[in-house]
Steps between C-alpha positions, in 0.01 A plus 500: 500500500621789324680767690256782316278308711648593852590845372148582463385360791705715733404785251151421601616462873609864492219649356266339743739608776487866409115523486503295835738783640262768356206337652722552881567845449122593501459404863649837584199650346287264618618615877495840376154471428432289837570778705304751259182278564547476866500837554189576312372197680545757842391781337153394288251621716182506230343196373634638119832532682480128560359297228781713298777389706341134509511503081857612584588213735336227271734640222809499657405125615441399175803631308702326762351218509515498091898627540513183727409262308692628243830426749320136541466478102874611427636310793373180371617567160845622603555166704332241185722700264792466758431122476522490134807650455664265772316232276604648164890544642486126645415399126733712322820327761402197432441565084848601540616219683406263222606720246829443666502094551410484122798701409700292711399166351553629144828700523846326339706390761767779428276777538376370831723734691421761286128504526529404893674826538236716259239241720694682831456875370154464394363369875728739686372772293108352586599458824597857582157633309321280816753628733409840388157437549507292831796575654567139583721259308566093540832410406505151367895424442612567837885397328498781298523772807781295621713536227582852534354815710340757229436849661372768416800661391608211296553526065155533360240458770187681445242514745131611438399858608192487733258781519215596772165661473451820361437782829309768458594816608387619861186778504217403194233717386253693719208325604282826433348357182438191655272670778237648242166402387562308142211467252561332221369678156577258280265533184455906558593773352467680821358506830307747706434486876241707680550641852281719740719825579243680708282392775107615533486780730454442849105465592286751654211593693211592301159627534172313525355609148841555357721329262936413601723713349611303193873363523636264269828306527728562218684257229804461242662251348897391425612396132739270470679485165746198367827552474812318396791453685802250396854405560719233214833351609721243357688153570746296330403152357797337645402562827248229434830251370762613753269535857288329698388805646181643397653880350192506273224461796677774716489693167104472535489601873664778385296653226237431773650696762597806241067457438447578857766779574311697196141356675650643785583847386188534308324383817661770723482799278114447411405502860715809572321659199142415625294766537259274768744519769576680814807704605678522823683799454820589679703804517808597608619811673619779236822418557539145453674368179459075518195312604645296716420764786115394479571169646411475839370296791122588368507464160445133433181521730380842336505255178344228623205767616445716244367221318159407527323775505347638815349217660721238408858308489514255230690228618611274196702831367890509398763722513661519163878731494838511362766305739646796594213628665450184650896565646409839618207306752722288616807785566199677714607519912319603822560822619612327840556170446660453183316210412409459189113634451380263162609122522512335171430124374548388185337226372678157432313400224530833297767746558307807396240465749476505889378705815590811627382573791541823736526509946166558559341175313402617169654315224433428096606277280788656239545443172838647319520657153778632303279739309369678752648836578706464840393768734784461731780668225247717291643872444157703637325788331230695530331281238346167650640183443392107517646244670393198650101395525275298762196282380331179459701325207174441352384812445682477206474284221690338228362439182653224324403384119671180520801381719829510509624376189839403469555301173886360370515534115832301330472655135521878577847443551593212315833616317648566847399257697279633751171432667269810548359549805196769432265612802160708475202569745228737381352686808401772632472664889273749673315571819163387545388591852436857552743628840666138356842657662643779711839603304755676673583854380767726592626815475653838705325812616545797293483755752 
């Protein structure tokens, strides 16, 4: 069996491994979109309301229970692949073996000791590639150990390196992208979404004889345009020769995480920009110079309420901020007590996400961002600025014209070696859902 053989089966091995350990890493979102459902589970109250959040549930079910059987699928080929390369080593020993007993039979007598010791270089040095790989090694001439004590100081001993996993760093990428409404426009050269933005006017009394007053609700639309965002990044070929560690795959996740920071971004600033939501204005005495003065005992509930509108509390919203402002909560105490007044939980499963939740029972779940504004060390003006935002997540949507393609190319950089690693999603953001969000503005009194 030809060692090529073996080589490309643990090639094999790792590539199924990495999709395997891309295939876990979705159950966050799967969870993250579990507790998305069940809340609009509590809150649909219509039958529309319903039979939306039903197509919702059957969808989730279905792309886990395809992502599962995708685990099943790769499981079962990881372990017969396993089984061929225990096979294919087991043949290539035992090749080797004969190899070995037919040099023995047909060497001279006077070059028996010299080919016995070439014979005695060759194994050790196959027996320290398994020892490498298993950790474990059988030692057959139990006299040679007793001849003399080698350690690990002694002339010329050279011991394999081992290496460990590769650990990613702690934190991620905000979930906030993850939260949205995605539509894929794959095959468009645009897409357009209709929404109502004004109500019929409220109904009257009329007189027998006499025609209503005419009122008619009122409609626009959102355009959503494709755009191209992309990230490229390089590794050496001889990481594939000199490690068994996959450098190349974490390459990939990578790219894919640069995709979603600038998903992310593009995510936060549209919904800032939209003209379709709400404000929740706060101001600051004339004197006040940083905005960490506005946080107070009320504000996370005045939040919370001012979205809505006036006969409702939607309760599948979020609370999207900068950390910092999600410091300044917690660094609020009672006038008397000096408890603290907001108790925060983050969530296990992804570290940008959690519940805040304030003394008097009113919580939210929060979702961090980096490119939002933090209220808590803004310089005020008289000029309004925004911060953080509260909404359903799927008031806005992401338009996606494909996935997220992450593709490794080996001739861009052929004269030096390297593998390029290039990135690109083409998307677009916006808000969908007139009064979609209530964003936080703030500024100082000018008199």
């Amino acid at each position: 069996m030809s060692k090529l053989r073996t080589i490309l089966l643990a090639k094999q091995i790792r590539d199924k491994e990495a999709e395997l350990e891309a295939l876990r890493a979705r159950d966050a979102e799967f969870q993250t979109r579990e507790a998305d459902l069940a809340d609009a589970i509590e809150a649909a109250e219509t039958d529309e309301e319903r039979s939306a959040v039903e197509e919702s549930v059957t969808a989730l079910e279905a792309e886990q229970n395809e992502a599962s059987e995708q685990r099943s699928r790769l499981e079962g080929e990881i372990a017969e692949l396993r089984t061929q390369l225990t096979e294919a080593e087991a043949a290539q020993a035992e090749a080797m073996n004969n190899n070995n007993r037919e040099e023995r039979s047909a060497a001279p007598a006077g070059a028996s000791r010299q080919r016995g010791e070439n014979r005695m270089n060759h194994m050790e040095l196959r027996d320290a590639e398994a020892f490498q790989k298993s950790g474990r090694h059988t030692y057959t001439d139990i006299r040679s150990l007793l001849r003399a004590a080698v350690t690990t100081g002694s002339d010329g001993v050279v011991g394999p390196t081992g290496v460990s996993g590769i650990n990613d760093a702690i934190g991620g990428v905000s979930a906030l992208v993850d939260m949205l409404k995605v539509t894929d426009c794959t095959g468009m050269t645009g897409y357009k979404v209709a929404l109502m933005t004004g109500d019929a006017a409220d109904a009257a009394a009329i007189t027998e004889g006499s025609a209503p007053t005419e009122s008619e609700p009122t409609f626009d639309s959102v355009t959503f345009t494709p755009t191209n965002y992309g990230t490229v990044g390089y590794v050496s070929k001889e990481i594939r020769k000199q490690s068994p560690l996959n450098y190349e795959e974490k390459v990939r996740e990578s790219a894919r995480r640069a995709l979603r920071r600038k998903l992310n971004a593009v995510a936060a600033n549209a919904i800032l920009a939209s003209t379709l939501n709400t404000a929740h204005a706060l101001e600051a005495d004339k004197s006040a110079t940083k905005g960490s003065v506005l946080f107070d005992e009320k504000l996370l509930s005045n939040i919370i309420l001012a979205y809505g509108g006036d006969e409702g509390v939607e309760g599948s919203a979020c609370l999207y901020l900068n950390k910092a402002d999600l410091l300044a909560f917690a660094a609020i105490r009672g006038k008397n007590e000096y408890l603290p007044v907001y108790s925060i939980t983050p969530d296990a499963a992804n570290p940008s996400t959690g519940i805040i939740k304030d003394n008097n029972g009113l919580s939210c779940r929060y979702c961090l961002s980096k490119d939002l504004t933090a209220l808590s060390t803004a310089t005020l003006t008289t000029t309004a600025t925004k911060h953080m935002f509260y909404g359903n997540p799927q008031c806005a949507e992401l338009a996606l014209w494909g996935g997220f393609e992450v593709e490794v190319n080996e001739g861009y950089k052929f004269a030096e070696g390297l593998l390029t690693v290039r990135g690109e999603v083409t998307a677009d953001v916006d808000v969908t859902v007139k009064n979609g969000f209530v964003v936080v503005t703030a500024k100082k009194a000018s008199a």
